[in-house]
N, C-alpha and C positions, 0 to 999 in steps of 0.2 A: 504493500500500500504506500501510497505518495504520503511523507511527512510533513507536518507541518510546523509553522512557525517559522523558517529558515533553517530546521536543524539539516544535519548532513548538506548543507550548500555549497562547499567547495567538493565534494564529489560530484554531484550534479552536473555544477558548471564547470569542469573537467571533461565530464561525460559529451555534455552539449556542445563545447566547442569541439574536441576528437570527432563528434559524428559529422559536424558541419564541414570540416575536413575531408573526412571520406567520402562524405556527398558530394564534395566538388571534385573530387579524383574520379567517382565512378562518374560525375556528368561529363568531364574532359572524356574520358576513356570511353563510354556509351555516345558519347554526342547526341544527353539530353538534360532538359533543363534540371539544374539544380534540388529545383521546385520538389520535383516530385518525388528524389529521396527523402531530400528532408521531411514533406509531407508524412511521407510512410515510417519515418524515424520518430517525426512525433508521435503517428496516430499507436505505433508499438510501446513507447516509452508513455503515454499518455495513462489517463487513469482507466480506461473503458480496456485494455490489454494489460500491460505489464503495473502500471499501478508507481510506475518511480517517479514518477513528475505530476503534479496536478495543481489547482488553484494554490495550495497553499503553500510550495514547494519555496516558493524562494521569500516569505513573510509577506511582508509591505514592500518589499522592494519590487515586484514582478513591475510595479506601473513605472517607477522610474526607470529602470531598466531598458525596457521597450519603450521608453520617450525618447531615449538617449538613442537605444538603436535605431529607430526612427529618424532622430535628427542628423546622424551615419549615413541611412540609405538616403535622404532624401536630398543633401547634400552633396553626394555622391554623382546620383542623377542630375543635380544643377550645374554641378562641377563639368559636365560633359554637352550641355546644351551650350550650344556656339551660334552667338546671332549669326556671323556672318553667313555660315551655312544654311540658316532661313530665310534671310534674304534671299539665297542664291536658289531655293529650293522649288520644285517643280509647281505647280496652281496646285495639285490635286494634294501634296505632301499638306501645303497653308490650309485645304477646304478640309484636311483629314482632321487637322490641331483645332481648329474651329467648329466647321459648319456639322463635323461627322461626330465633335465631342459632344456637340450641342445634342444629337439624335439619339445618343448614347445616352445623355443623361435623362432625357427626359422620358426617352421612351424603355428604360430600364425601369425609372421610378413610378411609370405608370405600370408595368408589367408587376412589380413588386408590391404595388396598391391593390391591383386590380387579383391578384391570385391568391397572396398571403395575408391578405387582409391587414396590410400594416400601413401605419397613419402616413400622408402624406410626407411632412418631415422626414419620419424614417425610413420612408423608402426612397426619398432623396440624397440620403444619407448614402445610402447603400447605390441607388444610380451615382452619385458623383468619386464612389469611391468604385465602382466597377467598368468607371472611361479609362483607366490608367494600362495600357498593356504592360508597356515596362521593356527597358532593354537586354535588365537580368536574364527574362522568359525566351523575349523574341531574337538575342544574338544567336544562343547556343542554336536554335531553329536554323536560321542561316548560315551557320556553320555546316550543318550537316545538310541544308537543300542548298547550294551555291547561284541564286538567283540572279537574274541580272541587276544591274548599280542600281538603275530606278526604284526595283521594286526595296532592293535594303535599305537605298535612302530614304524612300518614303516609311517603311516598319520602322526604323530606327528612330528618325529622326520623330514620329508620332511619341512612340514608347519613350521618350526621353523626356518630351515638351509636356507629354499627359501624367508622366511621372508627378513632375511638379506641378504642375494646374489641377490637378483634381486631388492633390493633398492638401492643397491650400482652401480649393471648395468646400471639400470635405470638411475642413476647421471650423468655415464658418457656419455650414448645416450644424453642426457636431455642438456647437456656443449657442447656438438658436433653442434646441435642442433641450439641453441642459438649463438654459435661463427662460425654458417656456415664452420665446421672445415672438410673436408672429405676427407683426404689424411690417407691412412693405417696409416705411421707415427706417423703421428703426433695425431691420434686416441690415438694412443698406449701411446705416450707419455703425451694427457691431461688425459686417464684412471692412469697410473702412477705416475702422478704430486699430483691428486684427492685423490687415493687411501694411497699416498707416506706422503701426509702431514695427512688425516684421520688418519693413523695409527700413524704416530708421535706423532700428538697432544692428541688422545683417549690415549693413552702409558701413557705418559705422565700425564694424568688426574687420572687415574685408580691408577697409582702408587701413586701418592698423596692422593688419596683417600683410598688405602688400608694402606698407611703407618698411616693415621689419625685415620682410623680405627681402626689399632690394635695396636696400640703403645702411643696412645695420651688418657691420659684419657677425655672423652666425658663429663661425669658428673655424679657422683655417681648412682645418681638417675635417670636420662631422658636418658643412654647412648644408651639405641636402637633406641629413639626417635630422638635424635640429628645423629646416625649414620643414620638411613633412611633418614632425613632431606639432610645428607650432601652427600648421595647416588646424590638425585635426584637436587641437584645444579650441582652436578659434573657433569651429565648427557646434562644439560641444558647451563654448563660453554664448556663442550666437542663441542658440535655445535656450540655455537656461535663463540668461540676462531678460531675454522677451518675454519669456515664459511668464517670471518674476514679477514683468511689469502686468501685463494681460493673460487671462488663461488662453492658451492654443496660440496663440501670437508665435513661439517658437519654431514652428513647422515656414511660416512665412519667413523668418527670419535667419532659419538656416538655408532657407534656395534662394534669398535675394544675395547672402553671402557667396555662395557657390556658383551664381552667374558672374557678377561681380568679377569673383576670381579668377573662373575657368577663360573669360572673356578678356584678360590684361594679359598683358608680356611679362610672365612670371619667373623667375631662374627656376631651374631644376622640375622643369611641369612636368615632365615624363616621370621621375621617380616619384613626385608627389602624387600622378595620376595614380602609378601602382601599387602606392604602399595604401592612398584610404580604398584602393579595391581590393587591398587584402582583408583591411579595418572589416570593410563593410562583408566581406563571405563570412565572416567569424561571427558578426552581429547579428548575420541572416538568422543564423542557426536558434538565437535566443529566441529569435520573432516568431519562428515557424513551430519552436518546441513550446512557446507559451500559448500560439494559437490553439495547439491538437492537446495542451494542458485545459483551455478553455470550453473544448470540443465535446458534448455527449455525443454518443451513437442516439439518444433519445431524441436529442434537438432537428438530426438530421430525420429521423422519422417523423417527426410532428411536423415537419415542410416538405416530407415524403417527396411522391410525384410534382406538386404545383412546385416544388426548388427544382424539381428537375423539369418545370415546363418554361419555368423562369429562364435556366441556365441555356433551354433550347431556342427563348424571345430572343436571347442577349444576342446567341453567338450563329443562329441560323435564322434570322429576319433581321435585329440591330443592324448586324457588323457588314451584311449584304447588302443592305439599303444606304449606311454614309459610304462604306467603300466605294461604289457605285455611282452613285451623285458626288462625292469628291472627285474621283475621278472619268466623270463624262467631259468627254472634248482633251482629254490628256493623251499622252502617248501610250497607255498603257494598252495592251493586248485583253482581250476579254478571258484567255486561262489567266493571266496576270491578277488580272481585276478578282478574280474568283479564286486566286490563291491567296491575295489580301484579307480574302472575305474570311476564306477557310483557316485561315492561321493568323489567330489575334487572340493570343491565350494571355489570363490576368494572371500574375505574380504578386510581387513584393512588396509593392504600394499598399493596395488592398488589403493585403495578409497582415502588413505591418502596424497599417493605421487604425485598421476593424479591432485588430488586436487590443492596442493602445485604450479606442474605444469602448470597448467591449470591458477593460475593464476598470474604467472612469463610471460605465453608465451603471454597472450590478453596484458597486460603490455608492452610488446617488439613486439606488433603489428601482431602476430601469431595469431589472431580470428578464422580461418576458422581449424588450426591443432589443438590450444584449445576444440572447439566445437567438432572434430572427436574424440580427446584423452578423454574427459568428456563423450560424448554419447557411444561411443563403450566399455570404463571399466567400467562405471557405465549398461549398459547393460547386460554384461556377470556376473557383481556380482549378480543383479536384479535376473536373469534368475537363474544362477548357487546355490544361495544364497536360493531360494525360492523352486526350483524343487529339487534340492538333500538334502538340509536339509529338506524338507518340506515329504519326502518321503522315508527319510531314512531305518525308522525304516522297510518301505511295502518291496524296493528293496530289505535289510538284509533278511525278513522274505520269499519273493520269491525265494532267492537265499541258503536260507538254510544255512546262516554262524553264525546263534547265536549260542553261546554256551549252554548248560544245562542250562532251567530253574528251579532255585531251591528257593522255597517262605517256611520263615522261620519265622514262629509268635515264638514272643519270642524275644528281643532286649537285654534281659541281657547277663551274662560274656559268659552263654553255648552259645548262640545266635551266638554272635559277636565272637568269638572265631571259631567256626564251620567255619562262613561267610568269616573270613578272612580265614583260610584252602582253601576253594572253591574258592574263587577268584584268590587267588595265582597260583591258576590251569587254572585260565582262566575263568570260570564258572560265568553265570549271579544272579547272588543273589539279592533279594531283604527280607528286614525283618519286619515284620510287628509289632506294639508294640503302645500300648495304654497311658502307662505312659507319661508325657509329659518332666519331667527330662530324662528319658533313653532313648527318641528319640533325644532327643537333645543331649547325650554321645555318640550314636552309630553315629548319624551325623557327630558331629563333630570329629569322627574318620574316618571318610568319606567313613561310607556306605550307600550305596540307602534304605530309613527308608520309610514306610508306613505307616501316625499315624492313628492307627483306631483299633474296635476292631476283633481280629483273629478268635472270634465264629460268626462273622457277615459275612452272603454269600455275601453280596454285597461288603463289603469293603476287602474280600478274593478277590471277580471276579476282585473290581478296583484294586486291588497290582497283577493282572495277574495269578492268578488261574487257569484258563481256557486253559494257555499255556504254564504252570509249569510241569516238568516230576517228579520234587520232591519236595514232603511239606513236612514240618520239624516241630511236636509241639516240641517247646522247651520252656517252659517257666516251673517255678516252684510248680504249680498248674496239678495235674493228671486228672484233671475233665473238666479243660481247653484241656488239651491235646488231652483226650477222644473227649470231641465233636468237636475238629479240625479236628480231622483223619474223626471224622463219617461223616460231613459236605466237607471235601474233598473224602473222599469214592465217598457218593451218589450225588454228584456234579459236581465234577472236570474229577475222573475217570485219576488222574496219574498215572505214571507209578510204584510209590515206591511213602509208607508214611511212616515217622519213627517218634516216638514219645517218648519223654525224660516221663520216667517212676520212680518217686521219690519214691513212696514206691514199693517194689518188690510184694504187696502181689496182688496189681494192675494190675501186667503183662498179667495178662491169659485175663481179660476182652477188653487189645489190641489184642490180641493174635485171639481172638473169630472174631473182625474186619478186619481181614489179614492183623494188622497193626505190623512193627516186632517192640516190644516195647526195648529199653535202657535201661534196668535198672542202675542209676547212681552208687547204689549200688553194685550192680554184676559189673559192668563194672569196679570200682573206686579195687574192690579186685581182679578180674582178673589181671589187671593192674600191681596191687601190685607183684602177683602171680609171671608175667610175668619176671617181673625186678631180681626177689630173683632163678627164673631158666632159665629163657632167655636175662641174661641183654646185650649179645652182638647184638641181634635180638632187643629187645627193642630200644636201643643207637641208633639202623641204624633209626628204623621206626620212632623215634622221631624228625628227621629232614625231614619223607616227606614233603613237599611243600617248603622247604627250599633247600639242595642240593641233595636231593633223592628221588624219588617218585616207585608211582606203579598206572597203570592202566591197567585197561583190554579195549579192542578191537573187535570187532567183525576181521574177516578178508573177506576183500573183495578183495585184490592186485592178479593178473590173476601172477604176479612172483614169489610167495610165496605158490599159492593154488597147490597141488599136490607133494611139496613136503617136505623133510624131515626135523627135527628140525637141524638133522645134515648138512646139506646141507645150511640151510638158516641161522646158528650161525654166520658163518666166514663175514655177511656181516653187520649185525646188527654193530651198534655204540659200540666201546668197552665201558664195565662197566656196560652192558646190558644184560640181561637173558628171555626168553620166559619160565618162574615158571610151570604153568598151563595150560590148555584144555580143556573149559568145551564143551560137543557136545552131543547134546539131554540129555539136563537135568542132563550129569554124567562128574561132573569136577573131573581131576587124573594129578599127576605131570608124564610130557611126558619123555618117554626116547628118546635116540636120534634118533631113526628109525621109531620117530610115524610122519606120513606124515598129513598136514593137510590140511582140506578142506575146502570149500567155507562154510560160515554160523559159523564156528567154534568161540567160543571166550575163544581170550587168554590173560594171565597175564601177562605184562612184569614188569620188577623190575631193578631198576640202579638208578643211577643217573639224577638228573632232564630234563637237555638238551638231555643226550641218550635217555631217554624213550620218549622224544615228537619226535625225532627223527626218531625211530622207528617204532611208530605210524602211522607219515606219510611213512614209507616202508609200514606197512600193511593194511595201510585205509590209501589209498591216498587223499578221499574226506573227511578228518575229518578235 
């Protein structure tokens, strides 16, 4: 049975951070969210199973505890929202943080009203804390479906902006709430009071901490280790100080700090970035084991099926209806749009702040709104957390929105070098490499690495072979390369092998494979060639993947087929050229009166943004 009063508390919290721990080593290793070991780590350790953790387990301390871990993640989150990137960000990403939180919340809280019979307030509660995706949830997803840039930056950057904006809602529901306050008014004015002193005080913190930062010396030696140290005080100084002055005030005033921050020219941001992401996995762990300490199996029965009709409004009519209307007239593809829809699982917002909630309200004698606010957001994480992360990868691959599989044995400079090319375009890469130092360089330059060896079928099938359109030997060994190609030939059967070809005298025996070999040599004087009579051609092509590219297209768009190069120039993206033609087998640069047809593919050539651009004019479903 779970103790109470706080006895046994440093085994506990011993216990909780080691599991939080392993749940982040098996999400790395499984490539899934966090979420749902810990989930399952609570709901065992919890009182309704094992009986070691429950309401009473850590005294009076459980609320300040998860305030703190709270002001951790949500800081966290602020810390990583970057205006400039929302400026630069697509209409449908701005109508997702807006027009799509807006449908979210409202039509969450009426789904919450209307099924569980709970008071308007409180089911606003639960809508403005059920908008938040979170990036926690949705990275690890895209780790494992490698979608194109659009669709990440649009989940990301939502998850990030919703993190914070709907903890901050959530406050001022959460104050209304608690002060029986329901006059439009005076709404307005405790969200203002709330948000008026969060900002004040985060202002305030952030500027002290930036000016200490960059101005004070820290210590010869320790100065990124004292500036992260003095990051994540200030973070924990910003909540409590707000807190202090107003209740819930804290939550605003640790994300006004954290934008603040993440948004100036800070020394040392990269280690500061990853030490409070360390902070905050160890925090997670408290949030998630106080949640499933908070948790009956009863509470979840008594909202039975209508939690689970609710969890069905949120995430199969909600999330379909703002993805969709954010994104009408955007470039997105319609499996795009509908993998948006299908993969928007809640996390650590929600879990963190219901938690907090949940038990401030049994505190102020709210039992029956605690138990609907705890069963119905730990539901929809449960449900959402387990079916769209757990299925990501089948929905992607149903929906036809991976990019280019391309599996690359080989993890040295060719390797990595190639990989970062292709990704910059979008393209799924992974590389496969035996050495145990150059998996660990190409890692930790953070690409997807396969240790194992690239002449071995099986450990080809496990790095994805089987659904690869392109294998790549590259490694420094011809003989290597050779039985890569043979072994993906009579194996795989993709669409294109290429193989990095060290001596030239080697070629022809690729060549005999239908494999097109590289010669490093030819290629390296070509090169040469190129520079010494085409260097203004070179100059341009040296910044494909950077601000200029080129790709070919098949054409499938029914407003392009039929007619002229001349007719469909004036519409294309300025900075933009349709080069080439190839159609049955015979590519030729088009004059402007060559009409083209369905099946055709053509080159376009510009600038990076024009050409993805333009792509979607001529392959609307790419």
């Amino acid at each position: 049975m779970a103790t109470g009063g706080g006895a046994n508390l440093i085994p506990i919290v011993a216990a909780i951070i080691g599991i939080g721990v392993i749940a982040q080593i098996l999400s790395d290793r499984y490539r899934v969210p966090s979420v749902v070991f810990l989930i399952a780590s609570g709901i065992l350790l919890g009182p309704e199973v094992l009986g070691v953790v429950g309401p009473n387990s850590f005294g009076n301390a459980l609320s300040a505890i998860v305030g703190l871990s709270v002001a951790i993640i949500v800081f966290e989150g602020a810390f990583h929202l970057r205006i400039a990137k929302l400026r630069e960000a697509p209409a449908a990403t701005l109508k997702l943080i807006t027009v799509g939180a807006a449908i979210a919340l409202l039509g969450t809280a009426a789904a919450v009203h209307v099924l569980l019979g709970a008071s308007w307030p409180l089911a606003f509660l639960i809508g403005a804390l059920l908008v938040a995706t979170g990036p926690t949830v949705v990275t690890p997803i895209l780790e494992v479906v490698p979608a194109r840039d659009r669709v990440e930056a649009a989940l990301e950057t939502e998850g990030i902006v919703n993190d914070v904006t709907a903890a901050i809602l959530a406050v001022v529901i959460f104050e209304a709430i608690v002060t029986d306050v329901t006059a439009p008014t005076e709404l307005l004015r405790l969200f203002a009071e709330r948000l008026g002193i969060g900002i004040l005080v985060g202002g305030l913190v952030a500027g002290v901490l930036l000016y200490g930062i960059r101005y004070v010396d820290l210590s010869p030696g320790n100065a990124p280790q004292n500036a992260r140290l003095l990051v994540l005080a200030g973070a924990l100084v910003s909540y409590g100080a707000a807190d202090a002055i107003a209740t819930e005030a804290g939550i605003a005033a640790v994300a006004t700090a954290g934008i603040l921050l993440g948004n100036a020219e800070i020394p040392y941001e990269e280690e500061i970035s990853a030490f409070k992401g360390d902070v905050t996995l160890v925090v997670l762990s408290f949030v998630f084991i106080a949640l499933a300490a908070l948790l009956e199996f009863d509470i979840l029965r008594t909202i039975g099926p209508r939690g689970l009709l609710v969890t069905a409004v949120v995430a199969l009519v909600l999330r379909p209806a703002l993805v969709f209307l954010s994104a009408y007239g955007d470039r997105f593809s319609t499996g795009e749009k509908w993998f948006m829809s299908l993969v928007g699982p809640r996390g650590i917002i929600p879990a963190s702040v219901a938690t907090l909630f949940a038990i401030e309200l049994r505190n102020a004698g709210f039992t029956e709104a605690a138990d609907t606010l705890v069963g119905t957001v730990f539901l929809v994480i449960l449900v959402t957390v387990v079916v769209e992360g757990g299925f990501a990868r089948q929905i992607a691959e149903y929906l036809d929105i991976i990019p280019m599989r391309v599996l690359i044995i080989g993890g040295g400079t060719v390797g990595r070098t190639l990989a970062e090319r292709l990704e910059g375009r979008g393209e799924n890469v992974v590389l496969i490499e035996q050495d145990p130092e150059t998996v660990e360089t190409a890692r930790n330059a953070g690409f997807t690495v396969h240790h194992g060896d690239g002449t071995d079928t099986d450990v080809l099938r496990s790095a994805g072979a089987e659904n690869a359109r392109i294998v790549v030997g590259a490694t420094g060994n011809d003989d290597v390369n050779l039985l890569v190609s043979q072994l993906a030939s009579s194996k795989f059967d993709p669409e294109t092998i290429l193989a990095r070809v060290n001596n030239p005298d080697n070629a022809e025996a690729f060549e005999e494979l239908g494999v097109r070999p590289i010669s490093a040599t030819l290629a390296t004087a070509q090169a040469m060639d190129n520079y010494i009579e085409r260097p203004s051609m070179m100059d341009w092509m040296s910044e494909i993947g950077r601000s200029g590219d080129v790709q070919e297209i098949d054409v499938t768009s029914e407003e392009i087929i039929g007619r002229t190069v001349r007719e469909i120039g004036p519409e294309l993206p300025d900075d933009c050229l349709i080069t080439l033609v190839q159609r049955d087998g015979v590519t030729r640069v088009p004059d402007a009166d060559c009409t083209l047809e369905e099946g055709d593919r053509i080159t376009i050539i510009g600038g990076k943004e024009e050409v993805q651009e333009a792509i979607e004019f001529v392959h609307p479903d790419k």
